[in-house]
C-alpha positions as CSV (number, residue, x, y, z in Angstrom):
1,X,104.8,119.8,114.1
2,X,105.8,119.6,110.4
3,X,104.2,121.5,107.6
4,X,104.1,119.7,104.6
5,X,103.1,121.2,101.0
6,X,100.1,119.5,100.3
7,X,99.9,120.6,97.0
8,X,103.2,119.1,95.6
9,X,102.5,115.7,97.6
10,X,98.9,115.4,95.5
11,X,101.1,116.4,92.2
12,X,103.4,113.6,93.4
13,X,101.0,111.1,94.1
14,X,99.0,111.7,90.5
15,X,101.8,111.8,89.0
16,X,102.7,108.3,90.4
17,X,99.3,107.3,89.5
18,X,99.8,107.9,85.7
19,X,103.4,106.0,85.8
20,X,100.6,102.5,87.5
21,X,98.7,103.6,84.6
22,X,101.1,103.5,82.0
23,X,102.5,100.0,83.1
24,X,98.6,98.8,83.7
25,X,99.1,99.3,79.5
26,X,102.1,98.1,79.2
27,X,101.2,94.9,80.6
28,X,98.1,94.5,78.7
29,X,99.4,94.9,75.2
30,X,101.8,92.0,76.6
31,X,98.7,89.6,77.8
32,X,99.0,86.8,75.3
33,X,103.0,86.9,74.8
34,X,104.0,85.9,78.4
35,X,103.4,83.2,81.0
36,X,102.9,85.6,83.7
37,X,99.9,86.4,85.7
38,X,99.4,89.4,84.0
39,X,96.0,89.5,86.1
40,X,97.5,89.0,89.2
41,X,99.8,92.2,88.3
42,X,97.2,94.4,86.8
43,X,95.3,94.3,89.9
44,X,97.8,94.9,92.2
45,X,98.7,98.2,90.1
46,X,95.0,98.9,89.9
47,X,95.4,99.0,94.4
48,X,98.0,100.6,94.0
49,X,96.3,103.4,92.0
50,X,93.1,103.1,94.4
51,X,95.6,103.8,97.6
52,X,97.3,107.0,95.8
53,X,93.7,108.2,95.4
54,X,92.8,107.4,99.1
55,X,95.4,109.2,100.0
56,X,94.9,112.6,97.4
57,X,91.7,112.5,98.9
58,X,92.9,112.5,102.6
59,X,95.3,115.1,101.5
60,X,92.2,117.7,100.1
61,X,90.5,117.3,103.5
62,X,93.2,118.8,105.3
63,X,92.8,122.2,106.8
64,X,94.9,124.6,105.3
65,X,97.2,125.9,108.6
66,X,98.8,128.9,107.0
67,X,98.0,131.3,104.7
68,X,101.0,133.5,104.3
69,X,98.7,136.6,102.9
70,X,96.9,136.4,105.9
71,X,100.0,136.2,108.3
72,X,101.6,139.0,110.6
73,X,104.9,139.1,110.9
74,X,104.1,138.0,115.0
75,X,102.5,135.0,114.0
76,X,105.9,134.0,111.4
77,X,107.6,134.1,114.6
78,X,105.6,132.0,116.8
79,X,105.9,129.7,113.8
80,X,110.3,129.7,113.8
81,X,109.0,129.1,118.0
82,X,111.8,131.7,118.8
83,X,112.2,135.5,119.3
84,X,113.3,137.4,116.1
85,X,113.2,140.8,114.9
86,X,112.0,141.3,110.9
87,X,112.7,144.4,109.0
88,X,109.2,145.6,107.5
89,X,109.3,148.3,104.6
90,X,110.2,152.1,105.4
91,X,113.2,151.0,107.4
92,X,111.0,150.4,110.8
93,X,111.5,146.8,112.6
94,X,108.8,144.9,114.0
95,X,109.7,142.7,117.1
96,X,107.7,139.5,118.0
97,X,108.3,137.8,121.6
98,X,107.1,134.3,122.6
């Protein structure tokens, strides 16, 4: 299993989004002054953008697995999937095993 930020992916991927955006621009201000298919590349940028939002949107419907001010130190352990002993505060110890 692999946790992944979620967050920092979407912040990422929008942030991708606004360099499409930017060239989508770029290219049009260029329209008359070049004999490219500046269609043809405008739309692939503007599927490009529509993927990145597919997947921000995939990415908000995930549940969220961990939420470490709900977690006890037992269930940190069972996520390192090994036995460990954490210091808590007022010098006692807390020990987890799987």
């Amino acid at each position: 299993m692999r946790l992944i930020d979620a967050d920092a992916e979407i912040k990422k991927i929008e942030n991708e989004i606004e360099q499409y955006e930017k060239r989508i621009t770029q290219w049009e201000s260029r329209r008359n002054d070049c004999s490219y298919d500046i269609d043809q590349i405008i739309e692939g940028l503007k599927e490009n953008i529509k993927h990145a939002k597919l997947e921000i949107m995939t990415l908000n419907q995930y549940d969220t697995l961990v939420l470490p001010e709900r977690m006890k130190l037992c269930d940190i352990c069972e996520l390192l999937e090994n036995k460990c002993t954490v210091s808590v505060s007022q010098g006692s110890t807390a020990e987890c095993e799987r």
